[in-house]
N, C-alpha and C positions, 0 to 999 in steps of 0.2 A: 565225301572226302575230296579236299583239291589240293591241287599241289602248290609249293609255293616255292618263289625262285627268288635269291638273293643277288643282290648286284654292287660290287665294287668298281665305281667307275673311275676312271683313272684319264689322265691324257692322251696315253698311246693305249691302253691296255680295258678290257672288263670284264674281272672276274668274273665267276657265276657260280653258286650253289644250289643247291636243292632239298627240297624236305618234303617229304608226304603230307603228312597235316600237323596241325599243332598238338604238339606233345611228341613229335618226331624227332630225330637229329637230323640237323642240314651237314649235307655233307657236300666236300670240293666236288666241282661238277667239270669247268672249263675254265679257260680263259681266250678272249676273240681280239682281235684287234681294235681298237677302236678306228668308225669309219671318221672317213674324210666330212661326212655332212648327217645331221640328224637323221635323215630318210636311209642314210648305209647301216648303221645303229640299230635303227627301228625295224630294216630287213634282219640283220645276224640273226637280232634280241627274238624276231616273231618265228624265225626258223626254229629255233632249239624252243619257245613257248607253245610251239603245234607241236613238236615231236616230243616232248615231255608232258605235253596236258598241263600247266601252268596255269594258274586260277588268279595268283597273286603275286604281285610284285612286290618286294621289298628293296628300298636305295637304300645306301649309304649316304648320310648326308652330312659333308665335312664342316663341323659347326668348329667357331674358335677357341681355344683352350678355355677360354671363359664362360663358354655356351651359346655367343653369342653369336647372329648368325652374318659370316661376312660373304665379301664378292664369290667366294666359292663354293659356298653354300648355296647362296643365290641363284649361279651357274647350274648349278646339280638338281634345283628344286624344278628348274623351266626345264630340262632335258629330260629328268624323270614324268615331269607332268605330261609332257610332250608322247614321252612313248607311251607313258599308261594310255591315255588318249587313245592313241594311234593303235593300239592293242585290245581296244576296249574291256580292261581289267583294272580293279579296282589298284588303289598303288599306298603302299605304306612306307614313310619316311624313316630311320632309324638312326640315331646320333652314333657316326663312326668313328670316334675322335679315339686310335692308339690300338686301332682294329689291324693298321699294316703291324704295328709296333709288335703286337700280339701276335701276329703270324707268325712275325720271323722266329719268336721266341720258341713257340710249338716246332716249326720247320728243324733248327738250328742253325748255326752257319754255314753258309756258303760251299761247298766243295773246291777245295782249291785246282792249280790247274794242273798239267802235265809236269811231274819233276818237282811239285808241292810251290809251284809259282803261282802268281795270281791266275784266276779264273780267267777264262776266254770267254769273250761278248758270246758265244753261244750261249756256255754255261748262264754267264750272267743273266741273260735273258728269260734263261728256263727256269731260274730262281724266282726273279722279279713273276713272273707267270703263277708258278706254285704261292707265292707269299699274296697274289692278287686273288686266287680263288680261296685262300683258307681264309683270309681275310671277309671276301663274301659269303665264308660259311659261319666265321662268330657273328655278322652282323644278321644273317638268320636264324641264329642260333638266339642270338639276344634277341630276337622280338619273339619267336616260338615260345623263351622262357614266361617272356614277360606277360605273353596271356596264360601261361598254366600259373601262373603265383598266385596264391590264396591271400586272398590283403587280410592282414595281423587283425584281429580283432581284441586285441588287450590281452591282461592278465585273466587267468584261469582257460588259456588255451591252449593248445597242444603245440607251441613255437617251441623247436627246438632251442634256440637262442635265448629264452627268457630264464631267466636265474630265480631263485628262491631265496629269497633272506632271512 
């Protein structure tokens, strides 16, 4: 069994979740600040990868609505390659495109502030936090799923989705 850690990387912020092995749920684990230089990154990310037994990296890789892969993908693919590297763990890529979007939705809105006024940068912050690890827990969740799926093998199979005429 190994463990596998999911990663929503963000500008300021990187999520983390966690799953025991495939066929598991990932679930919210944290969220670290992002550092100032790859090598700050690569300490946080190895800190919690020794203290959790971490086998497996999973990124979020922000492809463009069309799939295609732009400057921020690009960014995200050398950052990830970099710490797998530097962690010596193997590293798997996972299309994150509508995974914050998806957070918020689970989470709900925001809490407002004292006296039902807007949120205070605290709160905000601790929002944005929670919506970055639940986020890294559908983008592990979506790759866990996607190795339990049984590929369709046609008519006279047991798909629930297939119809009878």
């Amino acid at each position: 069994m190994s463990r596998w850690i999911g990663i929503d990387l963000g500008e300021r912020r990187i999520g983390l979740a966690v799953a025991d092995d495939v066929g598991s749920h990932a679930r919210p684990m944290a969220t670290i600040p992002r550092g100032r230089t790859l090598e700050a990154d690569l300490a946080a990310i190895g800190q919690v990868v020794r203290s959790e037994g971490i086998g497996v990296l999973v990124v979020g890789l922000p492809l463009e609505a069309s799939g295609a892969s732009g400057p921020q993908a690009e960014l995200t693919r050398a950052w990830a390659e970099a710490v797998a590297s530097g962690l010596g763990l193997p590293l798997v890529l996972r299309d994150e495109r509508l995974t914050s979007h998806l957070a918020e939705e689970r989470l709900g809105p925001m809490k407002r502030g004292r006296s039902g006024g807007p949120p205070s940068r605290t709160q905000r912050n601790a929002y944005r936090a929670r919506v970055d690890r639940e986020a890294a827990a559908i983008i592990l969740q979506d790759e866990l799923d996607a190795r339990t799926r049984v590929p369709y093998e046609g008519p006279g199979t047991d798909d629930p989705t297939e119809t009878s005429a």
